[in-house]
PASELUM-457757 format. One record per atom (N, C-alpha, C, O): residue in three letters; x, y, z. Coordinates in steps of 0.1 Angstrom, whole numbers, plus 2048, in hexadecimal, padded with zeros to 3 digits. Atoms other than C-alpha are relative to their C-alpha. Layout:
<rs>
ALAXYZ
...
</rs>
This chain:
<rs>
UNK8077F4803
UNK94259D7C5
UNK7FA7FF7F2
UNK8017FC7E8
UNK80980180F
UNK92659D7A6
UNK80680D7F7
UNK8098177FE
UNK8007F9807
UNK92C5B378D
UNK7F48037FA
UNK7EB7FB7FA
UNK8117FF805
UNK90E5C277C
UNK8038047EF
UNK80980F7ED
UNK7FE7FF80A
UNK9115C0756
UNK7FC80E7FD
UNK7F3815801
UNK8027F2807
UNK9165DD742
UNK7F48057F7
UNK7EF8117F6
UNK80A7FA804
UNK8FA5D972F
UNK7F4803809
UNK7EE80D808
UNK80D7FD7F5
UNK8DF5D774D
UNK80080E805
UNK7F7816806
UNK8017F27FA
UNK8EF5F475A
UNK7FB80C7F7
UNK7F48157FA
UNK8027F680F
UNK8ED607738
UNK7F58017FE
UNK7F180A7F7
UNK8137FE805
UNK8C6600736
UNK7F980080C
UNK7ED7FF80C
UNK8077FD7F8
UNK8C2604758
UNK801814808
UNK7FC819812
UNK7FC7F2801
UNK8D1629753
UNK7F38097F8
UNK7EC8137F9
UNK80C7F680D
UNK8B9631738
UNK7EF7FC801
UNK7E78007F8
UNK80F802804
UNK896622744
UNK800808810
UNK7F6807817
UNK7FE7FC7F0
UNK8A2634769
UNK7FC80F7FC
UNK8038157F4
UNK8077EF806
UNK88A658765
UNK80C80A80B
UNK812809816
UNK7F47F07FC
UNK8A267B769
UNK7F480680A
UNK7EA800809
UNK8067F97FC
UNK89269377E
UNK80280C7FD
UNK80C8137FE
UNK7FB7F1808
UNK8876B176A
UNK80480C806
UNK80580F812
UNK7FD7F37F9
UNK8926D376B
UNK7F7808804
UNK7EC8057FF
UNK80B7FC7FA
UNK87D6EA77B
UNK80380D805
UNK80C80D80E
UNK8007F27F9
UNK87B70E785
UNK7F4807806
UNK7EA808800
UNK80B8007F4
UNK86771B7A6
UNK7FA80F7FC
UNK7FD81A800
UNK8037F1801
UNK851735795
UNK7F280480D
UNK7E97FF814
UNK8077F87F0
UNK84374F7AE
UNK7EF7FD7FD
UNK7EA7FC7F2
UNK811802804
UNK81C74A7B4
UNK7F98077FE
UNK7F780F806
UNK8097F6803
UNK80375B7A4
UNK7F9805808
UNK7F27FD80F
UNK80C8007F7
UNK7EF76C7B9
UNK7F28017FD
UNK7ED8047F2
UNK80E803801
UNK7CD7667BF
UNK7FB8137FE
UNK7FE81D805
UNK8097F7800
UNK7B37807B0
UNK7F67FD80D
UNK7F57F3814
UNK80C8007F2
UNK79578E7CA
UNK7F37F67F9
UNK7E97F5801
UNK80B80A805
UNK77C7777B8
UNK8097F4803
UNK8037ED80C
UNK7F980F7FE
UNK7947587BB
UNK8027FD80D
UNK8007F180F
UNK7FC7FC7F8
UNK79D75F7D9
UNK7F57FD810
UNK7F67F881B
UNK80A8007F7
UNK77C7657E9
UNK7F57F3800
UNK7ED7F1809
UNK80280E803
UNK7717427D9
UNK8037F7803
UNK7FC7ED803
UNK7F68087F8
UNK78D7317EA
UNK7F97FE810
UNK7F87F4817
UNK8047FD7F6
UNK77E73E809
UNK7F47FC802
UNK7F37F480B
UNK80E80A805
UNK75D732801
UNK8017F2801
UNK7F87EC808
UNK80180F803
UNK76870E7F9
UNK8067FB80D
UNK8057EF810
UNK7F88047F9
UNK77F710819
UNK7F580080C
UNK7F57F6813
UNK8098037F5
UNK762718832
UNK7F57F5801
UNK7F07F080B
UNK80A80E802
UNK74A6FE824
UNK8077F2808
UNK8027EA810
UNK7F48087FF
UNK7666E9828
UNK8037FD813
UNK8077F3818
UNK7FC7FB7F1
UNK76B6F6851
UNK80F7FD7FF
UNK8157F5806
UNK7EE8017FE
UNK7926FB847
UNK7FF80D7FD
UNK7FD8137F2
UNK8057F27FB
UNK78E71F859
UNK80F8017FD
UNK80D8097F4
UNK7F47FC802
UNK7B4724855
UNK8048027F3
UNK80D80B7F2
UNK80280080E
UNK7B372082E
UNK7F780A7FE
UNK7F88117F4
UNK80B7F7806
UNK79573682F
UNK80880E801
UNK80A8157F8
UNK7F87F07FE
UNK7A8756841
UNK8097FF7F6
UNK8068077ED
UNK7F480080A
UNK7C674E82B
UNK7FB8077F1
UNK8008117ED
UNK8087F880A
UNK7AF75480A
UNK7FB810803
UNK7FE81A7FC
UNK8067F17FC
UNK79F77281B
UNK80A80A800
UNK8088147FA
UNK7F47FA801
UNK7C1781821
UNK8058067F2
UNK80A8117EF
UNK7FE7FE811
UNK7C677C7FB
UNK7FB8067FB
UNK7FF80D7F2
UNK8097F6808
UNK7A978C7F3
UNK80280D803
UNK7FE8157FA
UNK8027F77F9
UNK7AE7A8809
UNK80E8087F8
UNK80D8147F6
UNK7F37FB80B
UNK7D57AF7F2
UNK7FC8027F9
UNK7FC80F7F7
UNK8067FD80C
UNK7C47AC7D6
UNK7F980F7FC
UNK7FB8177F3
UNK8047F3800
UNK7AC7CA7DE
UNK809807805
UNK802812804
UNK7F77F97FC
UNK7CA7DD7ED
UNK8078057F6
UNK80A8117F3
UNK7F77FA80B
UNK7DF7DB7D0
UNK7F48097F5
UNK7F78137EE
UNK8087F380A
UNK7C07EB7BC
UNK7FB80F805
UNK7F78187FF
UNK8047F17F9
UNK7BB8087D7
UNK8108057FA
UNK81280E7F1
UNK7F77F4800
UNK7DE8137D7
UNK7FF8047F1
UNK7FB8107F0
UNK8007FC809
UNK7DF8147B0
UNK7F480A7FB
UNK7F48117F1
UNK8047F7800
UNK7C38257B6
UNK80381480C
UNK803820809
UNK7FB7F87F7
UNK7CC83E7CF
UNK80F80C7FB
UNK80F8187FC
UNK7FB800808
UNK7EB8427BB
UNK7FC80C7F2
UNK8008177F0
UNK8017F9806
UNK7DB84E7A1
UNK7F380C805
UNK7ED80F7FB
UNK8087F87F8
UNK7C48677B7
UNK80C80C804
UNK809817808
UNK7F27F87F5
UNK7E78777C5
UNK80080C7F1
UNK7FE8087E5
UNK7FB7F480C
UNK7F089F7B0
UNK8067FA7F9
UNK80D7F07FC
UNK7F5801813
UNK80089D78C
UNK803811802
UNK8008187F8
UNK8017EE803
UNK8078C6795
UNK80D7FD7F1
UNK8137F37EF
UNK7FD7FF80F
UNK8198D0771
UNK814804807
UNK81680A812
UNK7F67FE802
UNK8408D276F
UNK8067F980B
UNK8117FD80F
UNK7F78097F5
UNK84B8B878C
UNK7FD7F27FA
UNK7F37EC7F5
UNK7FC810801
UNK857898787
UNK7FE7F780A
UNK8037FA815
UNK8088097F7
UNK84687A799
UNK8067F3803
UNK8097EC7FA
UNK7F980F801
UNK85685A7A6
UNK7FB7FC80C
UNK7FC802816
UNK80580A7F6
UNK84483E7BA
UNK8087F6806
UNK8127F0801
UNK7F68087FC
UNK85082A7D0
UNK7FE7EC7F8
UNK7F37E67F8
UNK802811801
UNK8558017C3
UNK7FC7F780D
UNK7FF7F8818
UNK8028077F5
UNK8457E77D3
UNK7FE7F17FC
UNK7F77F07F2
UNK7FF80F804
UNK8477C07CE
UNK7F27FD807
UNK7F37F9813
UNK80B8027FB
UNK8207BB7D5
UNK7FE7F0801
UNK7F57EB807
UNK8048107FD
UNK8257957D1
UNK8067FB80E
UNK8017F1814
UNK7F58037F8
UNK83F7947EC
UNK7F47FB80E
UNK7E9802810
UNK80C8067F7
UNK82B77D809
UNK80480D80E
UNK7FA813810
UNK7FC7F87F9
UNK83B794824
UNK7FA80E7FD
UNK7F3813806
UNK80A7F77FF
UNK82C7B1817
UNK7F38057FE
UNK7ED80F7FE
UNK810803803
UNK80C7A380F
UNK7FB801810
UNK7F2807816
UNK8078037ED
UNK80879B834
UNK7FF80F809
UNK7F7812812
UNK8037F77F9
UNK8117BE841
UNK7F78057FB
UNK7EE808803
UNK8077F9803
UNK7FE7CE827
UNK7EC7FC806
UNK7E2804808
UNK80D8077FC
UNK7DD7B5833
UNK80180C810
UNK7F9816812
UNK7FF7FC7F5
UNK7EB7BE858
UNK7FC811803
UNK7F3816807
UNK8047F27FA
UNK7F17E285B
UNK7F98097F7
UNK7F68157FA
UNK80A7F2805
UNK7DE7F2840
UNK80C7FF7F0
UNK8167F87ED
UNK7F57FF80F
UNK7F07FE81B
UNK80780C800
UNK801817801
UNK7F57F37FE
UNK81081781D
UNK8048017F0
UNK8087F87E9
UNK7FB7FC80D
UNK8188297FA
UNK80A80D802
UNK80981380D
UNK7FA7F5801
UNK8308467F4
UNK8028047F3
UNK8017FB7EB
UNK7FD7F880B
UNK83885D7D7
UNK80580D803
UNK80081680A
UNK7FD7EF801
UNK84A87C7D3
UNK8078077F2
UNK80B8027E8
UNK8007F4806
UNK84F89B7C2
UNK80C8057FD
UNK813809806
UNK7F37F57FE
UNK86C8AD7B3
UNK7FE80C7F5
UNK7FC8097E9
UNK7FE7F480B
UNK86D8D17A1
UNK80980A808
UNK806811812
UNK7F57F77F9
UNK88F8E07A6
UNK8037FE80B
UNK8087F380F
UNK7F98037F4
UNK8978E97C8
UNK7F07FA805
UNK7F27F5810
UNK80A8047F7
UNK8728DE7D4
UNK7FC7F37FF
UNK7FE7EE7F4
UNK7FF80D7FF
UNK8688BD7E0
UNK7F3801807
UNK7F1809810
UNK8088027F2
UNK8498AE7EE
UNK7FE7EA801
UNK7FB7E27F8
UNK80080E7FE
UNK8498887FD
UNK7F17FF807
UNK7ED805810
UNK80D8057FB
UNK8278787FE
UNK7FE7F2808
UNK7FF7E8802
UNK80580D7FB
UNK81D85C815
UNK7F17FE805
UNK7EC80680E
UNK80B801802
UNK7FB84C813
UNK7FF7F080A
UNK8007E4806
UNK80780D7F6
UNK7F2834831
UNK7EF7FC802
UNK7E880380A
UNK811805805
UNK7CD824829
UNK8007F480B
UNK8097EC80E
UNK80980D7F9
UNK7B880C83F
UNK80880080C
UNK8047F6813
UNK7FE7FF7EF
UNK7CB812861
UNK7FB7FD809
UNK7F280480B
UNK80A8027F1
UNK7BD805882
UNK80D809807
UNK80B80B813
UNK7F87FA7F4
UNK7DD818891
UNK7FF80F7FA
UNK8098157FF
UNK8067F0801
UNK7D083E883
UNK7FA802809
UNK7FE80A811
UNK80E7FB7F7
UNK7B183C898
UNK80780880E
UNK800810815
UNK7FB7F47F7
UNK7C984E8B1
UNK80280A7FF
UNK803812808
UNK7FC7F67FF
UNK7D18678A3
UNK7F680A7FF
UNK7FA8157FF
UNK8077F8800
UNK7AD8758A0
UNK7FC80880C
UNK7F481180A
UNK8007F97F6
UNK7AE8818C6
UNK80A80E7FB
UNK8078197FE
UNK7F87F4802
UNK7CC89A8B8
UNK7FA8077F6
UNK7FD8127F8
UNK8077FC809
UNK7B98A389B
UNK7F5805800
UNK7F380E7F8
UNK8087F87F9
UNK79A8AC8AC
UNK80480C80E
UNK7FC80F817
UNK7FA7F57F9
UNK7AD8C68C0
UNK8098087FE
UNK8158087FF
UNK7F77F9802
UNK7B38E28B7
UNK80D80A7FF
UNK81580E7F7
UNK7F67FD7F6
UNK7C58F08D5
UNK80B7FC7F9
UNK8128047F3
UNK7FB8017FF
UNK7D98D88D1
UNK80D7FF7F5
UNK8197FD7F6
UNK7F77F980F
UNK7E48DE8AD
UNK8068097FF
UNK81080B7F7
UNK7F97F0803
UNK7ED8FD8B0
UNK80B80380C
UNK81480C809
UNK7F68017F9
UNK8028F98D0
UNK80B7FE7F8
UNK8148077F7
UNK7F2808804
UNK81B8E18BC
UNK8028077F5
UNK80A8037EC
UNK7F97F8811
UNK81B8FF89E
UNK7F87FD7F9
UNK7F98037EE
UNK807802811
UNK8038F2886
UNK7F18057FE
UNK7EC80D806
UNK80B7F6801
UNK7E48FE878
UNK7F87F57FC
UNK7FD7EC7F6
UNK80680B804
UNK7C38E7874
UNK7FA8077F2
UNK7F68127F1
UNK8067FF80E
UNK7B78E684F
UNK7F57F97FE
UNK7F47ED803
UNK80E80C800
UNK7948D9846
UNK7FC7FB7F4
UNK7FA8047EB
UNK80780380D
UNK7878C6829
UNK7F97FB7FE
UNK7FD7F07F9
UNK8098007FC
UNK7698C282B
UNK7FE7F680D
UNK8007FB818
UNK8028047F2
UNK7618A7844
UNK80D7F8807
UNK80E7F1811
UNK7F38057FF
UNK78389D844
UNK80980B808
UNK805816807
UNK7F77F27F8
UNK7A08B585D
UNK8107FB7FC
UNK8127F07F9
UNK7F57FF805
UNK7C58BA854
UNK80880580C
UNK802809815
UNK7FA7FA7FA
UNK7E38C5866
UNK8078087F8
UNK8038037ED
UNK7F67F4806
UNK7FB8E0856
UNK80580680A
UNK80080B814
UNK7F07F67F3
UNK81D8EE86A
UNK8067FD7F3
UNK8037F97E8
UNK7F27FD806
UNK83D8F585C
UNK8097F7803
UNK8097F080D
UNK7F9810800
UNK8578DB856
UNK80F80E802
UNK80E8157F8
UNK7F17FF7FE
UNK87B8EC85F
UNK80280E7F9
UNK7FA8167FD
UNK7FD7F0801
UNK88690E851
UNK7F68027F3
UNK7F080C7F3
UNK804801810
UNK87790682A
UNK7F87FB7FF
UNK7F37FD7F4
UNK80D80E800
UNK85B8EA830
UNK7F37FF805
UNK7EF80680E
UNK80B8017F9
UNK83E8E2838
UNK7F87F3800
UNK7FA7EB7F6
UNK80280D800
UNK82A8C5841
UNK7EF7FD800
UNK7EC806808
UNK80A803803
UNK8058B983A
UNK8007F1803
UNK8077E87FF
UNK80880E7FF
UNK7F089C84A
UNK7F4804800
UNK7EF80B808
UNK8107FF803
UNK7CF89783B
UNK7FE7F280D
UNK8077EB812
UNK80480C7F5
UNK7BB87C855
UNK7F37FD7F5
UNK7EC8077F2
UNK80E802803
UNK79D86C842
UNK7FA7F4807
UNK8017EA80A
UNK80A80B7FA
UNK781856852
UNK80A7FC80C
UNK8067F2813
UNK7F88067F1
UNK79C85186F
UNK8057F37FE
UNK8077ED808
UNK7F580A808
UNK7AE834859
UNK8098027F5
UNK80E7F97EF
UNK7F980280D
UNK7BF84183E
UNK809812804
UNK80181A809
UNK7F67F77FF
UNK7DA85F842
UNK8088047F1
UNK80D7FA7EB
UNK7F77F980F
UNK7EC875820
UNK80880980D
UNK802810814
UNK7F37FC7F7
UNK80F880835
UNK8048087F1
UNK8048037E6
UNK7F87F880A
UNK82089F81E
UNK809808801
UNK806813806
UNK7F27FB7FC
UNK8458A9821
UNK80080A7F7
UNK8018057EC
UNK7FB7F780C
UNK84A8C980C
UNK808806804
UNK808807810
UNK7F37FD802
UNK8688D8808
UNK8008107F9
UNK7F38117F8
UNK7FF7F8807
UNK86D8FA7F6
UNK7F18077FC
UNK7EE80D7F1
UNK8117F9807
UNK8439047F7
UNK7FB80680C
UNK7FA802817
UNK80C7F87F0
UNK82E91D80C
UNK7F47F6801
UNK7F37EC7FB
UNK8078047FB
UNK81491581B
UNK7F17FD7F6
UNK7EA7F37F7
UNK8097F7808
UNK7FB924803
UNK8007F27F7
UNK7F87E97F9
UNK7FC80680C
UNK80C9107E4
UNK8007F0804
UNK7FB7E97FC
UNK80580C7FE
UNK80B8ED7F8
UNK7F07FA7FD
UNK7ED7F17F7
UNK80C8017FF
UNK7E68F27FE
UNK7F87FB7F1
UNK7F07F17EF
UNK8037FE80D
UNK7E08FA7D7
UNK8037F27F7
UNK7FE7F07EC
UNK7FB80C807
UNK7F08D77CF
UNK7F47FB808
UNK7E97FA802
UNK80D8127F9
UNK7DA8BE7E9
UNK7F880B805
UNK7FC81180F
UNK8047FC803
UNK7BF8D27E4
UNK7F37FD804
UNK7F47F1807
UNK80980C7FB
UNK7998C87F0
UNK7FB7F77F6
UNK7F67EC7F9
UNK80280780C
UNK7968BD7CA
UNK8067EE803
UNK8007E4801
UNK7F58077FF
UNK7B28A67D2
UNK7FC7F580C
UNK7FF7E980A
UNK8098097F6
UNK79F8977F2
UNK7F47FC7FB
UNK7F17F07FE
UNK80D803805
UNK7818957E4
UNK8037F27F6
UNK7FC7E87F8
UNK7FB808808
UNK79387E7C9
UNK8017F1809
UNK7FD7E6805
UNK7FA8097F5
UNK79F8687E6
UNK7F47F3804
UNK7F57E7805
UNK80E8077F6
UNK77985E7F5
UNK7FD7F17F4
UNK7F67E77F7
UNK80480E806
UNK7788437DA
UNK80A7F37FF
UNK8097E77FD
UNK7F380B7FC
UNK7968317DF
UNK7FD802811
UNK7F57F8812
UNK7FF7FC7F1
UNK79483A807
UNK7F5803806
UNK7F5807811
UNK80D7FC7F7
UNK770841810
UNK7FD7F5803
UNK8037EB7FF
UNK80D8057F7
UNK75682F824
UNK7F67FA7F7
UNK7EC7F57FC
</rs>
């Protein structure tokens, strides 16, 4: 059996490369200009599966600037405290539903005993049903509720349980404002989401 001298090994320790250290940071995402450039170079290219992939990205990108707009569109009424929900917008899993089904936000409301929970579903292909119930308004008022109008936009309003009441705005038949209140008439909901308040909406959410 050879032995391998000590020194060979000793300088074949030190000219033998380490492998560095390294930490897997998360990936930036692509801006809608970067994004839409990628997709550009990818169709020239005919690598049509790179190209959707960019488009996808681009399509996050303007999502994350609706809801922050949308967001800030939603009441500030005076003496309630405001808390949004968190959301990990890098997370690839919710990049893909938010591409897929459209963009879901929530916020709610607290002053004292009253509460109101907001939920804001934007860019829907699965709304467009509900504008058969919404254009009827038999059928609104069977199930208790009352239709509200603003301007070319229609609403529902009923009563939520002994104390509540509940508001869905419908716009352009993709985008839905769901409103859980708790401790408010009818009157005093209205006064909050307001037509001011829609009107606000048409530029994050219009056509």
């Amino acid at each position: 059996m050879r032995l391998v001298p000590a020194t060979l090994l000793a300088f074949t320790v030190l000219v033998t490369p380490f492998a560095a250290q390294e930490r897997s940071a998360p990936k930036k995402p692509l801006t809608f200009a970067e994004a839409v450039e990628q997709a550009k170079k990818a169709i020239e290219a005919e690598k049509l599966g790179a190209a959707v992939t960019a488009l996808q990205a681009a399509i996050r990108d303007v999502q994350k600037k609706q809801r922050t707009a949308i967001l800030a569109c939603l009441p500030k009424p005076e003496g309630w405290t405001i808390q949004d929900n968190e959301v990990d917008e890098n997370a690839d899993a919710l990049g893909a539903t938010m591409v897929v089904m459209g963009l879901s936000l929530t916020r709610r409301y607290e002053n004292g005993d009253k509460s109101l929970a907001v939920e804001v579903t934007a860019n829907s292909p699965m709304l467009q049903m509900l504008t058969v119930v919404f254009s009827n308004p038999a059928l609104i008022t069977a199930d208790g509720g009352e239709l509200v109008k603003y301007g070319p936009h229609k609403a529902i309003l009923k009563k939520s349980g002994d104390n509540g009441q509940e508001l869905q705005i419908l716009m352009h038949d993709t985008h839905l404002i769901k409103v859980d209140a708790q401790g408010l008439s009818a009157d005093d909901l209205l006064k909050i989401f307001d037509q001011a308040f829609v009107d606000r909406l048409e530029k994050p959410l219009g056509k």
